[in-house]
Jmol script that loads the backbone (N, CA, C; Angstrom):
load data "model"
ATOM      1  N   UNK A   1      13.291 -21.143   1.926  1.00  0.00           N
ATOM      2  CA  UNK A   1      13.870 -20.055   2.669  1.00  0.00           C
ATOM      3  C   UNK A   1      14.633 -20.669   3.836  1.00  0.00           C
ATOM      4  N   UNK A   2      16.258 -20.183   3.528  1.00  0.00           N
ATOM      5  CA  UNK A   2      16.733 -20.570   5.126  1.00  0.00           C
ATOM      6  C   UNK A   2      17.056 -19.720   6.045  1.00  0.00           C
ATOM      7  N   UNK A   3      16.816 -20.590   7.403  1.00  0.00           N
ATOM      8  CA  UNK A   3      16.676 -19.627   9.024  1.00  0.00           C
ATOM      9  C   UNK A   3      17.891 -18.674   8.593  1.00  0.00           C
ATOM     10  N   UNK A   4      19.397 -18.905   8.004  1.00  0.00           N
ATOM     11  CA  UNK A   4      20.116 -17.997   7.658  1.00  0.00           C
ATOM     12  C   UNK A   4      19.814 -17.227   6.378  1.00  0.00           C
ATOM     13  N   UNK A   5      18.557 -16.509   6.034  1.00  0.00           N
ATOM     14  CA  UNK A   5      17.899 -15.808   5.105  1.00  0.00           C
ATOM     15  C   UNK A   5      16.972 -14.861   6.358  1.00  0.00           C
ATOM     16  N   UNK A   6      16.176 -15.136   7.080  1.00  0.00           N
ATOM     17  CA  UNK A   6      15.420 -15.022   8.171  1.00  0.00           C
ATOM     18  C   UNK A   6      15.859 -13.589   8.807  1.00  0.00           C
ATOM     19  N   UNK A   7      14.659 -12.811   9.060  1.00  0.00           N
ATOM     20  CA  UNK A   7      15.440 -11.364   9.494  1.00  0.00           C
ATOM     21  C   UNK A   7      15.129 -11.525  11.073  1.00  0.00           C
ATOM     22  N   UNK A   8      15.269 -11.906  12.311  1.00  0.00           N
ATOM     23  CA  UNK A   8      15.068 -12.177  13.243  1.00  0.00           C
ATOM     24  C   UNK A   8      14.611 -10.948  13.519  1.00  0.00           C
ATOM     25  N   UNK A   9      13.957 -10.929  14.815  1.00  0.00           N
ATOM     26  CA  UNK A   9      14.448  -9.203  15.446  1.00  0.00           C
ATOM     27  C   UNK A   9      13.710  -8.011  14.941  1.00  0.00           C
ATOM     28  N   UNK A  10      13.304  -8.294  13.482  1.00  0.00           N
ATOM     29  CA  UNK A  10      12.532  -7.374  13.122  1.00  0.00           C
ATOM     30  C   UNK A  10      11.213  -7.039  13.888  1.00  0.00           C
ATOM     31  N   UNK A  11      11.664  -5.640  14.054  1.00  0.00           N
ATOM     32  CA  UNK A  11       9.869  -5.119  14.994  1.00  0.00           C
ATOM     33  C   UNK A  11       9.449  -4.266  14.298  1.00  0.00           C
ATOM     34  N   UNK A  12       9.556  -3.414  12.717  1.00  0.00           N
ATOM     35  CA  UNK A  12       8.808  -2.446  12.312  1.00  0.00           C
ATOM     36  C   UNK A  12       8.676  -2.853  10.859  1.00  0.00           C
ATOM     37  N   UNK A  13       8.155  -2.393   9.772  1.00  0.00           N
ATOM     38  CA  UNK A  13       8.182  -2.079   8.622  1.00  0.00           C
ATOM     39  C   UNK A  13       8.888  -1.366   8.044  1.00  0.00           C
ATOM     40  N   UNK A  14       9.308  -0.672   8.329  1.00  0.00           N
ATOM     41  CA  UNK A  14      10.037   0.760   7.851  1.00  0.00           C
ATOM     42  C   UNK A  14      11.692  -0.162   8.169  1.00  0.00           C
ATOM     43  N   UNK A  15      11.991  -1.564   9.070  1.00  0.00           N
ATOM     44  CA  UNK A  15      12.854  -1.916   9.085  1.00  0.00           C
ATOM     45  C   UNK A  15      13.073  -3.135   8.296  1.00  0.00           C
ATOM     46  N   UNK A  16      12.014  -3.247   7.277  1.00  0.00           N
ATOM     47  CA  UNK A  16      12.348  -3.882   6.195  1.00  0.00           C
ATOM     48  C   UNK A  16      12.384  -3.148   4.646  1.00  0.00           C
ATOM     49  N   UNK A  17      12.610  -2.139   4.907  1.00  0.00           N
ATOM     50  CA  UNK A  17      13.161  -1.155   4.186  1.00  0.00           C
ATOM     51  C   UNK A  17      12.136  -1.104   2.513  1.00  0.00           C
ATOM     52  N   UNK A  18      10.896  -1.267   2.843  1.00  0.00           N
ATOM     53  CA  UNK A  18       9.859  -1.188   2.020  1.00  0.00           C
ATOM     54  C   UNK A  18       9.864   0.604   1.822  1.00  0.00           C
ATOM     55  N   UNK A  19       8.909   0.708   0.563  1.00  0.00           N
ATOM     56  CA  UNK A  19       8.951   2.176   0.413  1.00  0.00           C
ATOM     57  C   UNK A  19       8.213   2.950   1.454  1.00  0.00           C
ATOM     58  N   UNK A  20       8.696   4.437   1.240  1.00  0.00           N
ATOM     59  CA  UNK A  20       8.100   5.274   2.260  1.00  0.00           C
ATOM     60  C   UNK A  20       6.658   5.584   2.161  1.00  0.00           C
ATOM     61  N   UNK A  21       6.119   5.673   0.838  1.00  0.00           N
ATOM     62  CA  UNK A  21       4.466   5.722   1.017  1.00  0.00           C
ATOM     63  C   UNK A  21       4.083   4.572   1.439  1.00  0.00           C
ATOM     64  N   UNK A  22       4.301   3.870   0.888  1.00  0.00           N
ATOM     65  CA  UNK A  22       3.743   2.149   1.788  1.00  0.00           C
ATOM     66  C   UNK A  22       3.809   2.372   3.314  1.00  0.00           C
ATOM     67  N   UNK A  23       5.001   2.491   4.033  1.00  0.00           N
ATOM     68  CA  UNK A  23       4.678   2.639   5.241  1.00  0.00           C
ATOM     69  C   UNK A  23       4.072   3.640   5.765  1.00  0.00           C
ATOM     70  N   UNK A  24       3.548   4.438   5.312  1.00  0.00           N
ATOM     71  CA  UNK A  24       2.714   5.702   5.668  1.00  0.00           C
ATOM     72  C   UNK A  24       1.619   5.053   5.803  1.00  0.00           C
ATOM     73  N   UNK A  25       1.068   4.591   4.948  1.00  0.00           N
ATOM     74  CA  UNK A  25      -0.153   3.854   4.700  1.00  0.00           C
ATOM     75  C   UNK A  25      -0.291   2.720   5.807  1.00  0.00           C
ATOM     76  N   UNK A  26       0.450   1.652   5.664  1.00  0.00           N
ATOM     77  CA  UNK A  26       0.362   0.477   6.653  1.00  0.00           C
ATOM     78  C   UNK A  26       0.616   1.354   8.167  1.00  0.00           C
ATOM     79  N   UNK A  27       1.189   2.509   8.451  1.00  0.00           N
ATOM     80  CA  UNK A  27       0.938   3.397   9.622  1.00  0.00           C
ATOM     81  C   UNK A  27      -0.598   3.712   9.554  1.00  0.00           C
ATOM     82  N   UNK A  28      -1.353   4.217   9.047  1.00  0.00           N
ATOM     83  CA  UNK A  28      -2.257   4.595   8.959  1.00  0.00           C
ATOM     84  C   UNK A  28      -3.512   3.727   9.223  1.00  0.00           C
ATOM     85  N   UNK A  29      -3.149   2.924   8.584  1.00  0.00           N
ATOM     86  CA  UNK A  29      -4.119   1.416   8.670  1.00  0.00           C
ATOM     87  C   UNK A  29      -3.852   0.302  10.555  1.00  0.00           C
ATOM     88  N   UNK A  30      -3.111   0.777  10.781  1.00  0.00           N
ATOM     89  CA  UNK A  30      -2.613   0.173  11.768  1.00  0.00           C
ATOM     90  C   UNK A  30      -1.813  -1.413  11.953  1.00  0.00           C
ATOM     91  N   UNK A  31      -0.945  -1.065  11.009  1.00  0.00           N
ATOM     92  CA  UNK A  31      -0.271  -2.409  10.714  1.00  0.00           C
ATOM     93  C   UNK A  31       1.271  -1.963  11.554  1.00  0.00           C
ATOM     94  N   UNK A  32       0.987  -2.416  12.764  1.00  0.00           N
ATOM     95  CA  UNK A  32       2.270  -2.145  13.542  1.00  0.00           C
ATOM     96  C   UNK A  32       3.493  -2.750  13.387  1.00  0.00           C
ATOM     97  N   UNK A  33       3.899  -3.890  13.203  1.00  0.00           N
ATOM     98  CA  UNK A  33       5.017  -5.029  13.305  1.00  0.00           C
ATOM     99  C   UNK A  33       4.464  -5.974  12.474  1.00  0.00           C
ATOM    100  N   UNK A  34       5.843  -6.319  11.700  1.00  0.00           N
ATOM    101  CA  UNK A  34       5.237  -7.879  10.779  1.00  0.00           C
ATOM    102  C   UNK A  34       5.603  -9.048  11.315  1.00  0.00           C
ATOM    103  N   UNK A  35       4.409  -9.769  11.077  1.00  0.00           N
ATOM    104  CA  UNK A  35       4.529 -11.348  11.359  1.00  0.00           C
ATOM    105  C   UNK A  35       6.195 -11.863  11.315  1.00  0.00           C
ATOM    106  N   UNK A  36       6.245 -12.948  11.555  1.00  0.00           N
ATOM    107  CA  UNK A  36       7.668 -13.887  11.440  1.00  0.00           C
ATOM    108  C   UNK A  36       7.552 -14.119   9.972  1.00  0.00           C
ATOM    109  N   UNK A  37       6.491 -14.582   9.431  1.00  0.00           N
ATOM    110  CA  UNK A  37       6.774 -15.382   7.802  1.00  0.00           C
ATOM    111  C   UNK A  37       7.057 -13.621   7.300  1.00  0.00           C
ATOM    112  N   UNK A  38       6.360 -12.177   7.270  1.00  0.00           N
ATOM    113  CA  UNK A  38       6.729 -11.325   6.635  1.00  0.00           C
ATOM    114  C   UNK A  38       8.237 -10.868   7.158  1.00  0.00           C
ATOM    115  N   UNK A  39       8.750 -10.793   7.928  1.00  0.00           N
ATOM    116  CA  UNK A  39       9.350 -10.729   8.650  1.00  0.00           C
ATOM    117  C   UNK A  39      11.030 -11.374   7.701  1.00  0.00           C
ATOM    118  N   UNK A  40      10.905 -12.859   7.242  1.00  0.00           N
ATOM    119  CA  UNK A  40      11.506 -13.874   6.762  1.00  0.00           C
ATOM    120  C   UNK A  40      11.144 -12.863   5.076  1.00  0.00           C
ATOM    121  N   UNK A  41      10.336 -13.377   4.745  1.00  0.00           N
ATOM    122  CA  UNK A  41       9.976 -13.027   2.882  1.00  0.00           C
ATOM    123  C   UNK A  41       9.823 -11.772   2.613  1.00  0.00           C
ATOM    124  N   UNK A  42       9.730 -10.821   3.375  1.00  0.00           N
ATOM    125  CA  UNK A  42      10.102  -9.551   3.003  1.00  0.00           C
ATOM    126  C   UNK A  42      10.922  -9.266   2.195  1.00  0.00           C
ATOM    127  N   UNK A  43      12.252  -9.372   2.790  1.00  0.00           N
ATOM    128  CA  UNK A  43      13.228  -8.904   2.118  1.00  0.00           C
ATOM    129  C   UNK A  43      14.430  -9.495   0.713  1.00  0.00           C
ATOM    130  N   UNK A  44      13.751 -10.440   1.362  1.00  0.00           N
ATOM    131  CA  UNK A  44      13.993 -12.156  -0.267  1.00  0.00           C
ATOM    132  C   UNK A  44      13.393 -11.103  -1.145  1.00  0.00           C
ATOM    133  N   UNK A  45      11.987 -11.027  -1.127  1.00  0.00           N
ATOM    134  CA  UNK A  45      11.673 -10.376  -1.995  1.00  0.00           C
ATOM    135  C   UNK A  45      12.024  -9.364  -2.649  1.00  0.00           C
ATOM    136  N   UNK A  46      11.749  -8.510  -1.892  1.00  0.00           N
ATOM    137  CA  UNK A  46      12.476  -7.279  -2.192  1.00  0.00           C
ATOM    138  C   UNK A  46      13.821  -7.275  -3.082  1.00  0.00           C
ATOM    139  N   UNK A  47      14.422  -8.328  -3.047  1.00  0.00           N
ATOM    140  CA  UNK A  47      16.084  -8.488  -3.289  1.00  0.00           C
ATOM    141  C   UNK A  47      15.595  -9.171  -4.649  1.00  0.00           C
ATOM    142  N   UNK A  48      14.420  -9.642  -5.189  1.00  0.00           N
ATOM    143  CA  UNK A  48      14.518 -10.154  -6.312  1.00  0.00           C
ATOM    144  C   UNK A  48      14.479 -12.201  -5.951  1.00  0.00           C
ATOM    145  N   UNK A  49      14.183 -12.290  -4.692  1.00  0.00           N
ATOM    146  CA  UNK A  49      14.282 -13.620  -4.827  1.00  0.00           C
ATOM    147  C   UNK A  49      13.184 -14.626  -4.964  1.00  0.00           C
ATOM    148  N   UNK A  50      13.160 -15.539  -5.230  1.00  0.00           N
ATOM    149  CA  UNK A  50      12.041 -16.464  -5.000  1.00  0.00           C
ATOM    150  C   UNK A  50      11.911 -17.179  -3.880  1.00  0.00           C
ATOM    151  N   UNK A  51      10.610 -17.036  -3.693  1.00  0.00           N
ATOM    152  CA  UNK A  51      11.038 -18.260  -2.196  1.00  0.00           C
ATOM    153  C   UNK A  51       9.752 -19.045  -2.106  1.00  0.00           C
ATOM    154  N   UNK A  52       9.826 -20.082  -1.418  1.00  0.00           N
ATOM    155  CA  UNK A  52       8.135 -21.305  -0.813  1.00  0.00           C
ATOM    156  C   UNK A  52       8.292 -20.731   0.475  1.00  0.00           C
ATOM    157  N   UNK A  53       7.774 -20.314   0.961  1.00  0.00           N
ATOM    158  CA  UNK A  53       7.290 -19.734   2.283  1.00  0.00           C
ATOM    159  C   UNK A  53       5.929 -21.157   3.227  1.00  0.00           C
ATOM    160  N   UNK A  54       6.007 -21.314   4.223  1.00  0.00           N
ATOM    161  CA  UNK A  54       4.819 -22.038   4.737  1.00  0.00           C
ATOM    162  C   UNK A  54       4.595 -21.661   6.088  1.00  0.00           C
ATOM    163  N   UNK A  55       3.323 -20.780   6.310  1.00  0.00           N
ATOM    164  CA  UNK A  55       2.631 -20.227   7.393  1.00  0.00           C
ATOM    165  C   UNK A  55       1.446 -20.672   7.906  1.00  0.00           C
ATOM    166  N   UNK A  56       0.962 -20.781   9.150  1.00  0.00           N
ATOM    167  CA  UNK A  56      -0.496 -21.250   9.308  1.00  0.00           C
ATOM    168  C   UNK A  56      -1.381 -20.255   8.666  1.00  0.00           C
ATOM    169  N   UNK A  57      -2.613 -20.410   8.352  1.00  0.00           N
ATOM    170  CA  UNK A  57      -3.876 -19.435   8.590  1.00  0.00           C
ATOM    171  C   UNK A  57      -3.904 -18.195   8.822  1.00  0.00           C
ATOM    172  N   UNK A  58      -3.581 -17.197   8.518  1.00  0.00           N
ATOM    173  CA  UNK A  58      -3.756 -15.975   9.335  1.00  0.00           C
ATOM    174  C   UNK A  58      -2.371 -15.458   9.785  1.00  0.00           C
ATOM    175  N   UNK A  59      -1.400 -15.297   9.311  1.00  0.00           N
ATOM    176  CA  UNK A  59      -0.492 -15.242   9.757  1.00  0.00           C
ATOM    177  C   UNK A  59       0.327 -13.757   8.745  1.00  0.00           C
ATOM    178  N   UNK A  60      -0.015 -13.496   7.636  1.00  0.00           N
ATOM    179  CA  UNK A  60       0.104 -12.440   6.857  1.00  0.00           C
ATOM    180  C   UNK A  60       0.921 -12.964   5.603  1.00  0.00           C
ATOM    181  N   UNK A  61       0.672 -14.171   4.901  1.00  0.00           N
ATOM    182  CA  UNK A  61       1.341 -14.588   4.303  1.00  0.00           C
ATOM    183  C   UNK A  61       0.505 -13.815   2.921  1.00  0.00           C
ATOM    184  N   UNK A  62      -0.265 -13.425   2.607  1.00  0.00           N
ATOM    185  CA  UNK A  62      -0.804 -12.464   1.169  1.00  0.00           C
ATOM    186  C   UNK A  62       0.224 -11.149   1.246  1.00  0.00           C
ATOM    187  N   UNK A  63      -0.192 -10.224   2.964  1.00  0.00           N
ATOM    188  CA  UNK A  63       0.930  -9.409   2.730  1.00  0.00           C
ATOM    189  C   UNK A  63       2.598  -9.653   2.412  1.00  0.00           C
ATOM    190  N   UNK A  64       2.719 -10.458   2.829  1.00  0.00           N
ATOM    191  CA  UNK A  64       4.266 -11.237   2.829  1.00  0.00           C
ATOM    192  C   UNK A  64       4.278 -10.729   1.039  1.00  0.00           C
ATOM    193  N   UNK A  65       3.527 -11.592   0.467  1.00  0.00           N
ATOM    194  CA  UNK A  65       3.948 -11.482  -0.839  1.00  0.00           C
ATOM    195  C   UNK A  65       3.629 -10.110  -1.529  1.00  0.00           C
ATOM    196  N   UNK A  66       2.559  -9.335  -1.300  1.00  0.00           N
ATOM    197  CA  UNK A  66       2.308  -7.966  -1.813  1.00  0.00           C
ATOM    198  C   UNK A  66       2.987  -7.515  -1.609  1.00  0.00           C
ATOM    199  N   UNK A  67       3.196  -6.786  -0.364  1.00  0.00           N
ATOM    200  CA  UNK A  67       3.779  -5.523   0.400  1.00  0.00           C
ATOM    201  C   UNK A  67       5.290  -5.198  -0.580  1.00  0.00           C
ATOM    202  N   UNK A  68       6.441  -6.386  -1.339  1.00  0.00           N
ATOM    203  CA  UNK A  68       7.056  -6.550  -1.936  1.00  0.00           C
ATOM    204  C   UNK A  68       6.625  -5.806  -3.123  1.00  0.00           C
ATOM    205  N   UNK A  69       5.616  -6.098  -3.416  1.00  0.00           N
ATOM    206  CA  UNK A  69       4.877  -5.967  -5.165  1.00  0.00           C
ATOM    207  C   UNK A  69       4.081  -4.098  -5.085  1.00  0.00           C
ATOM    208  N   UNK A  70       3.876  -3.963  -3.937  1.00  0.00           N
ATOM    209  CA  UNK A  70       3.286  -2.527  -3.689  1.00  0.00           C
ATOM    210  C   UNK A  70       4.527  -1.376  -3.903  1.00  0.00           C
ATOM    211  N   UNK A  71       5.467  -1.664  -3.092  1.00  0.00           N
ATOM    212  CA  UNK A  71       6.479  -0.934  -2.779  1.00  0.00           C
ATOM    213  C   UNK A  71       6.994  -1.079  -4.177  1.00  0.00           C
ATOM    214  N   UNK A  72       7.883  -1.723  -5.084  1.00  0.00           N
ATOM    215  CA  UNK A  72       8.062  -1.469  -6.350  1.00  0.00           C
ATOM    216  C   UNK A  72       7.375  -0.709  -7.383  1.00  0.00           C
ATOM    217  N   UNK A  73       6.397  -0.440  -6.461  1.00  0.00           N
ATOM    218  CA  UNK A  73       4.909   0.369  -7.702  1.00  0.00           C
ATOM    219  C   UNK A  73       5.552   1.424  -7.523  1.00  0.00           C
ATOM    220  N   UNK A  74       5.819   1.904  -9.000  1.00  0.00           N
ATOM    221  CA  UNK A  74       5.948   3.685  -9.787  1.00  0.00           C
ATOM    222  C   UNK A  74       5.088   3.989 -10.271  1.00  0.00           C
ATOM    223  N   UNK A  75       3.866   5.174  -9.006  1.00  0.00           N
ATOM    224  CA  UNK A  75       2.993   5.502  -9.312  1.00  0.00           C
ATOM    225  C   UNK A  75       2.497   6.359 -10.697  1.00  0.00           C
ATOM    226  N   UNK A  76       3.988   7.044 -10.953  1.00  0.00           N
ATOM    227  CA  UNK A  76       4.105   7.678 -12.302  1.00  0.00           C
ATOM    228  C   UNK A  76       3.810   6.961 -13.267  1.00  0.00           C
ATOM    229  N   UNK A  77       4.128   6.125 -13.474  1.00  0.00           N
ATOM    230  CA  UNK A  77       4.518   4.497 -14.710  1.00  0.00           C
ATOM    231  C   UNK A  77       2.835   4.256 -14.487  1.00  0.00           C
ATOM    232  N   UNK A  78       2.171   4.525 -15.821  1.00  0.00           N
ATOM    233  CA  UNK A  78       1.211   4.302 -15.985  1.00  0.00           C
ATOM    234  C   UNK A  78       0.714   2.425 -16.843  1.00  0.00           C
ATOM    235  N   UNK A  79       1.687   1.985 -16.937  1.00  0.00           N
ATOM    236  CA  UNK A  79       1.778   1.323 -17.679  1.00  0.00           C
ATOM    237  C   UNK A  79       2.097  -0.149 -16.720  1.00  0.00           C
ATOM    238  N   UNK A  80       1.594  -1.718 -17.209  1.00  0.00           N
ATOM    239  CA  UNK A  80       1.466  -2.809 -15.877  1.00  0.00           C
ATOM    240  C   UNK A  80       2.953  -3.183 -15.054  1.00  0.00           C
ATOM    241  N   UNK A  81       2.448  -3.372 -14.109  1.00  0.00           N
ATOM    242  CA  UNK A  81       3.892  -3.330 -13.890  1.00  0.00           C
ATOM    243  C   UNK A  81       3.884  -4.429 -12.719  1.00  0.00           C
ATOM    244  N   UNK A  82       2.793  -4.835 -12.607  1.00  0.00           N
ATOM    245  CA  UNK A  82       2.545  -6.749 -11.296  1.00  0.00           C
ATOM    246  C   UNK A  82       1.473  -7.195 -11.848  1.00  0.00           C
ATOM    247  N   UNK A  83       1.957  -8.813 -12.493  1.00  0.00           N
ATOM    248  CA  UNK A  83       1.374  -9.526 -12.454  1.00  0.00           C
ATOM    249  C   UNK A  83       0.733 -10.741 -11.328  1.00  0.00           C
ATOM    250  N   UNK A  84      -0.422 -11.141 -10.868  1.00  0.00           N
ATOM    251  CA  UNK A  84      -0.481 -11.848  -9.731  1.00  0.00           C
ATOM    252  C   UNK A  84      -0.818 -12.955 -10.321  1.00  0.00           C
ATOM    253  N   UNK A  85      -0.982 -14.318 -10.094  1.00  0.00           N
ATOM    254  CA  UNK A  85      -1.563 -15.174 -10.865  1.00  0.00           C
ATOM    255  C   UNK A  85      -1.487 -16.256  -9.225  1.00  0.00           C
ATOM    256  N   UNK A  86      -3.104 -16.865  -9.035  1.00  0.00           N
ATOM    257  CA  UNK A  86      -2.966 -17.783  -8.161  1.00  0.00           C
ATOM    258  C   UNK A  86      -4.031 -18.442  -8.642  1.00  0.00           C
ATOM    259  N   UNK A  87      -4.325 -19.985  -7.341  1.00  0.00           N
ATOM    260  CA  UNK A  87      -4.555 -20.906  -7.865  1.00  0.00           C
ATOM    261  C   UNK A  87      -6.156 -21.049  -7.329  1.00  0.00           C
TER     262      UNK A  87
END
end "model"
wireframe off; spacefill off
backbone 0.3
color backbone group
């Protein structure tokens, strides 16, 4: 991922243009502002991209990669629609 990929500036969720039930939810839960790495891989994602991301500890790098994989969910579409596979 390069710094010119990088969404600087971002202070909400709803300004990484994830779906609207998702952010209802992460409102609800109290997920105010995303990290820098979600922040950065958000929207790669979203766009279909791949990326190596590298964050310390604790930093929201699981959401980084879900929140992408949630928001594509068509709750209608009963049928699989994310695979996760880790190591």
């Amino acid at each position: 991922m390069s710094k010119s990929d990088a969404k600087p500036g971002t202070t909400s969720f709803r300004d990484l243009k994830l779906s609207e039930p998702l952010i209802r939810v992460l409102d609800e839960i109290g997920y105010e502002s995303p990290t820098p790495i979600q922040s950065q891989a958000i929207p790669l994602l979203l766009n279909g991209r791949d990326i190596l991301g590298h964050a310390p500890t604790g930093t929201g790098k699981t959401a980084a990669f879900a929140l992408p994989l949630l928001s594509a969910i068509d709750m209608h579409n009963k049928s699989i629609q994310v695979l996760t596979l880790t190591p």
